[in-house]
C-alpha angles and dihedrals in degrees: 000000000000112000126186130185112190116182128184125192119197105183124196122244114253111281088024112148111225114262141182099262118113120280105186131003119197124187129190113189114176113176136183125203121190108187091205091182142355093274102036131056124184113212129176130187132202116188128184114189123170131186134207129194125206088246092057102254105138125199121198127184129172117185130165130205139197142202150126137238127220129213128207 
């Protein structure tokens, strides 16, 4: 099972007020794949994110997916 983590920091200049723009965002993104046969492929997905302002509002989302793929 693939799994990736992506973060990404956006820090204030010095004597910066806090604001309401995005601090950190962190992503986690799992996924499965099932080749069934040779022209179709299942694959599902799961993904966590979360969000944090300077301010300290937060905001959090998981979500999954799911598909195939065909081959010819």
């Amino acid at each position: 099972m693939p799994q990736v983590m992506r973060v990404s920091n956006l820090y204030q200049a010095p004597g910066e007020i806090d604001s309401i723009l995005v601090r950190r965002n962190e992503s986690e993104v799992g996924a499965l794949f099932y080749k069934w046969t040779d022209w179709i492929q299942f694959v599902a997905e799961y993904s966590h994110t979360e969000s944090i302002a300077h301010n300290g509002n937060r905001g959090k989302d998981n979500s999954a997916s799911g598909g195939a793929v065909l081959f010819f």
